[in-house]
C-alpha positions as CSV (number, residue, x, y, z in Angstrom):
1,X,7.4,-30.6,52.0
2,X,10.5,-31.7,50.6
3,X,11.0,-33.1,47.0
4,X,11.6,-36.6,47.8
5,X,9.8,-37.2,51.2
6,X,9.7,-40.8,52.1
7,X,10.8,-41.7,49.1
8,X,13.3,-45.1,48.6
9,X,17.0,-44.6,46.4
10,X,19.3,-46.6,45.2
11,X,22.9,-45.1,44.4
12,X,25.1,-47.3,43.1
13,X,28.8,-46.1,43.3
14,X,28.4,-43.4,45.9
15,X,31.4,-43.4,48.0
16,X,32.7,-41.0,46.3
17,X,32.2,-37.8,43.4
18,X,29.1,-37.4,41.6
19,X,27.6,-40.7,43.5
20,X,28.2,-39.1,46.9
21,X,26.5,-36.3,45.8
22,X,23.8,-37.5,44.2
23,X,23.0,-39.6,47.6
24,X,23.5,-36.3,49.9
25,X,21.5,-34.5,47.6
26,X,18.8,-36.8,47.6
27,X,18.7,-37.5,51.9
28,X,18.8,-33.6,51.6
29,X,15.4,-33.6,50.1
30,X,13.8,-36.4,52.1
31,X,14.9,-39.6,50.6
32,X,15.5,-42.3,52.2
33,X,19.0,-43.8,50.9
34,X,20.9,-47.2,50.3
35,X,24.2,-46.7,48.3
36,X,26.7,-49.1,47.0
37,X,30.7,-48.8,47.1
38,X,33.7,-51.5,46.3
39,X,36.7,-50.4,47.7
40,X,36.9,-47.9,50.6
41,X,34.2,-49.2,54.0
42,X,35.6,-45.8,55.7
43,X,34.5,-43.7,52.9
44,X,31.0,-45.8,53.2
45,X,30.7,-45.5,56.6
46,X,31.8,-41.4,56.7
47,X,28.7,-41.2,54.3
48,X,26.2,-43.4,56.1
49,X,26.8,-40.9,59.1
50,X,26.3,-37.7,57.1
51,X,23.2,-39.0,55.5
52,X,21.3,-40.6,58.5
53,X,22.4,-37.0,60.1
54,X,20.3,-35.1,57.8
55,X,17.4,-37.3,59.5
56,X,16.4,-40.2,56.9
57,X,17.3,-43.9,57.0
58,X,20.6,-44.5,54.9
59,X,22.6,-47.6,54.8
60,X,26.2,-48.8,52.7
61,X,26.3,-52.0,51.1
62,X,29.4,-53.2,49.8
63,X,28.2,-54.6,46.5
64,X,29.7,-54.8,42.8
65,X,27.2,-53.6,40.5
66,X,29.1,-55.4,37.4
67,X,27.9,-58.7,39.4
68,X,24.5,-59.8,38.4
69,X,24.4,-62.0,41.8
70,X,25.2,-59.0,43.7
71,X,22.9,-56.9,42.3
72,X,20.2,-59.5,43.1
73,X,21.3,-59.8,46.5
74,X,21.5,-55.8,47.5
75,X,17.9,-55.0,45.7
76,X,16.4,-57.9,48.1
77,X,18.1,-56.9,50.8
78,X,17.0,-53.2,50.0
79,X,12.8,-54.1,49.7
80,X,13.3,-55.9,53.3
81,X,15.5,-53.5,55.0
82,X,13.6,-50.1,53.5
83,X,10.4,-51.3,52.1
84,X,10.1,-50.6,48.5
85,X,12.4,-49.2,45.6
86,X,11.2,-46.0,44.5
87,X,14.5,-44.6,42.2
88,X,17.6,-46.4,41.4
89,X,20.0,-44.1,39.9
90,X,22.9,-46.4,38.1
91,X,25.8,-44.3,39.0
92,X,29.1,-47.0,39.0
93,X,31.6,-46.8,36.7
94,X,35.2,-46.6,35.8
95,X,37.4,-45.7,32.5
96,X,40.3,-47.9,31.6
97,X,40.9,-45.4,28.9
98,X,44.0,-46.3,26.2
99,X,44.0,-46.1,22.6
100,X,42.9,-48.9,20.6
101,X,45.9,-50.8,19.3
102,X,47.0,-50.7,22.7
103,X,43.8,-52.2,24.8
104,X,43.7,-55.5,25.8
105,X,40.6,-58.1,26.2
106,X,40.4,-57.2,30.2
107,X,40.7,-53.4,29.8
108,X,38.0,-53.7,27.8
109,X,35.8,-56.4,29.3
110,X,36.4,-54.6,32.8
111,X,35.0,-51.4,31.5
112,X,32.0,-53.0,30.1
113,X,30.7,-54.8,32.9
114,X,31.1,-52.2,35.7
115,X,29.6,-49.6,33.0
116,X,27.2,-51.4,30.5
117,X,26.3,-54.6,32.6
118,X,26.0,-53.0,35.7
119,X,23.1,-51.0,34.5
120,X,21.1,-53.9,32.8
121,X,22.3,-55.9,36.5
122,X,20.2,-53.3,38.6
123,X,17.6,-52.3,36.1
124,X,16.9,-56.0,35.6
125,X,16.4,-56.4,39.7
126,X,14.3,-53.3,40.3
127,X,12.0,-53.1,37.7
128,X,9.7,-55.9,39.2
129,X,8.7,-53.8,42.3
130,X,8.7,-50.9,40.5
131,X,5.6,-52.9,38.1
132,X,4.6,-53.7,41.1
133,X,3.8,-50.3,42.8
134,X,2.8,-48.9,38.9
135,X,5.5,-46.4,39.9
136,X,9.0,-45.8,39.6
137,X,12.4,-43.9,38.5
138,X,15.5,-44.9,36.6
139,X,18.3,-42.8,36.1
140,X,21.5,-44.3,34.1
141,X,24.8,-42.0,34.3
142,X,25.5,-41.9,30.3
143,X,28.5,-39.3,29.3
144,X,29.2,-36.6,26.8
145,X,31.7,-39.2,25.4
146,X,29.0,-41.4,24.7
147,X,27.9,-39.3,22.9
148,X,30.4,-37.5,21.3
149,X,33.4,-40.1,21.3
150,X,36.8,-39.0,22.1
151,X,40.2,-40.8,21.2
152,X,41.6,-43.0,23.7
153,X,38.6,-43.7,25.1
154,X,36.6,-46.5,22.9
155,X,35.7,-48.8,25.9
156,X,34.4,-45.6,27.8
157,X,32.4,-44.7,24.9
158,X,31.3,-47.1,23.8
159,X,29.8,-48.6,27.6
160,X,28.1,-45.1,27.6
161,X,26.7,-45.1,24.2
162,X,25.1,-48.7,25.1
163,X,23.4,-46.6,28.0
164,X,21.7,-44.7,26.1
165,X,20.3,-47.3,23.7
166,X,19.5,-49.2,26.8
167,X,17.8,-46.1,28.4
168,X,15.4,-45.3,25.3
169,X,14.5,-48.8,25.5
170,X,13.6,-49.5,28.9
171,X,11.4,-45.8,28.7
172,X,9.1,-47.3,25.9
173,X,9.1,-50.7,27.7
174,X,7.7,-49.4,31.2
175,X,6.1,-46.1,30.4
176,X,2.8,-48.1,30.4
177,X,3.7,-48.9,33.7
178,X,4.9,-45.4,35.2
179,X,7.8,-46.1,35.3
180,X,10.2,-43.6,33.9
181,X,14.3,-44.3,32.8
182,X,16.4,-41.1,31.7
183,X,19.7,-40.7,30.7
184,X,22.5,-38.0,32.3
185,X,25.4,-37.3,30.2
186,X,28.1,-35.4,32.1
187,X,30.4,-33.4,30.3
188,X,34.2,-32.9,32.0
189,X,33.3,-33.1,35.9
190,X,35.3,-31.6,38.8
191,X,36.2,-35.5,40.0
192,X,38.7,-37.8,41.7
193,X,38.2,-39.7,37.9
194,X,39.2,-36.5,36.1
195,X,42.0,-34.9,37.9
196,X,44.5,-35.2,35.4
197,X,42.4,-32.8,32.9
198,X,43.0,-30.1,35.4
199,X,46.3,-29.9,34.8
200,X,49.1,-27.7,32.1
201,X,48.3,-28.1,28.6
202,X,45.0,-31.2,28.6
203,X,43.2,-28.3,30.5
204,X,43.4,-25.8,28.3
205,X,42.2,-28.0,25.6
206,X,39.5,-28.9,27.3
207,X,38.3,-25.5,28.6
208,X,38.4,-24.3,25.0
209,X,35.6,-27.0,23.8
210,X,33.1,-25.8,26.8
211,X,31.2,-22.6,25.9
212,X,30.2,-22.0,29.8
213,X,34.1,-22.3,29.9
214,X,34.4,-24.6,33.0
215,X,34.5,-27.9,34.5
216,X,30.9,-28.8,36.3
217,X,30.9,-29.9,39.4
218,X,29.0,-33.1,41.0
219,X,26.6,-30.8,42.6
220,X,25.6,-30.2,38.9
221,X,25.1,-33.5,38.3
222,X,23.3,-34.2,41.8
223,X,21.2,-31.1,41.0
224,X,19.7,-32.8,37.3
225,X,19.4,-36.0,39.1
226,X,16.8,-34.6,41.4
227,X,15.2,-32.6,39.0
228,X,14.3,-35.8,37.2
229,X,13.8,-38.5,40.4
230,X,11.0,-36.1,41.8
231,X,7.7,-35.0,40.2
232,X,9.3,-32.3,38.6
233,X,10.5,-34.9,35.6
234,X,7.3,-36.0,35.7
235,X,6.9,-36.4,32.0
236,X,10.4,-36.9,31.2
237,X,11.1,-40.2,29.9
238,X,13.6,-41.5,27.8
239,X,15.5,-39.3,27.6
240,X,19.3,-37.9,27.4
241,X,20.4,-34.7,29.5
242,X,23.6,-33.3,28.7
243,X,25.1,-31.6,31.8
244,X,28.4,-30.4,29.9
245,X,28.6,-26.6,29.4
246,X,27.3,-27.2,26.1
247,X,30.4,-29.3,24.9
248,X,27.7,-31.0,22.9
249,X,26.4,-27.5,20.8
């Protein structure tokens, strides 16, 4: 018996990093999975193959999760195509990070809707038959910068703090209904997005401020994800897990 037999996930932004491996994860443990991506339908397609050959249903869906019409339009097409909606993990998001004087209007508005929006867009779709089967899981990808803050990176932080705000909400909302919403906060993660911290000088920084001294990996993330989607988490709600070394001690 596997973790999360039969069950129905939505990734959003999983072509890629800690999305990818939150979808393999999940197929790995029985899920069923539908993923989103924007940009690469190779990458999609690659991931379609490796999930359907671990012997659940998976499908891509080229969908923007910072558009509330597309969000409508994938969760529909999800309850036809698979059935039901059992976890949605909100995974997409970007940084735009540059100091404050320096940000525009778009560099901020860009990082808000793919970040902040994006995770009222889904939420909003999937809660209904979610109420409807008195069951369900949310999982919204917050960040130690939420958290924390960090120079440089106000938009970031500030889409991530809203997450966690949002998340706490939308647990005391739906608890009543079993339906569960938790928070991840990744520290610095071993990802395409964080290359450049790797590197010289910025690394050794950054090392210095994570007492497990080093970067997690997206198997770390994928790892907590499970944890709460299955009955493991079952009385986990509204909460925020830190998966940072203990950046946040």
């Amino acid at each position: 018996m596997k973790l999360l037999d039969n069950k129905v996930a939505i990734v959003t932004g999983a072509s890629r990093g800690i999305g990818e491996a939150i979808a393999v994860k999940f197929a790995e443990q029985g899920a069923n999975v539908a993923f989103t991506y924007v940009s690469s339908d190779e990458k999609a397609k690659a991931l379609e193959d490796k999930l359907t050959a671990l012997g659940v249903k998976a499908k891509a869906y080229k969908s923007n999760a910072g558009n509330f019409q597309d969000c409508e339009t994938l969760v529909a097409e999800v309850l036809k195509e698979f059935g039901s909606v059992d976890i949605c993990v909100n995974n997409a998001g970007i940084s735009k990070d540059n100091l404050l004087l320096r940000m525009s209007e778009d560099q901020w508005d860009d990082v808000m809707d793919i970040n902040l929006k994006s995770v009222f867009n889904m939420t909003k779709q999937v809660i209904r038959p979610m109420m409807k089967a008195k069951n369900g899981v949310i999982i919204n990808m917050s960040s130690i910068i939420g958290i924390k803050g960090n120079a440089g990176q106000s938009s970031y932080a500030a889409s991530k703090a809203g997450i966690i705000g949002f998340t706490k909400s939308v647990a005391q909302e739906l608890g009543s209904r079993n339906i569960r919403c938790n928070a991840v906060a990744p520290g610095f993660i071993e990802t395409d997005m964080t290359n450049y911290l790797k590197e010289g000088e910025t690394a050794k920084t950054y090392m210095e401020k994570i007492p497990l001294g080093r970067f997690g990996t997206p198997e770390d993330i994928a790892n907590t994800c499970l944890f709460l989607a299955s009955d493991m988490g079952n009385y986990i709600t509204g909460q925020v897990l830190s998966v940072c070394g203990g950046m946040n001690v």
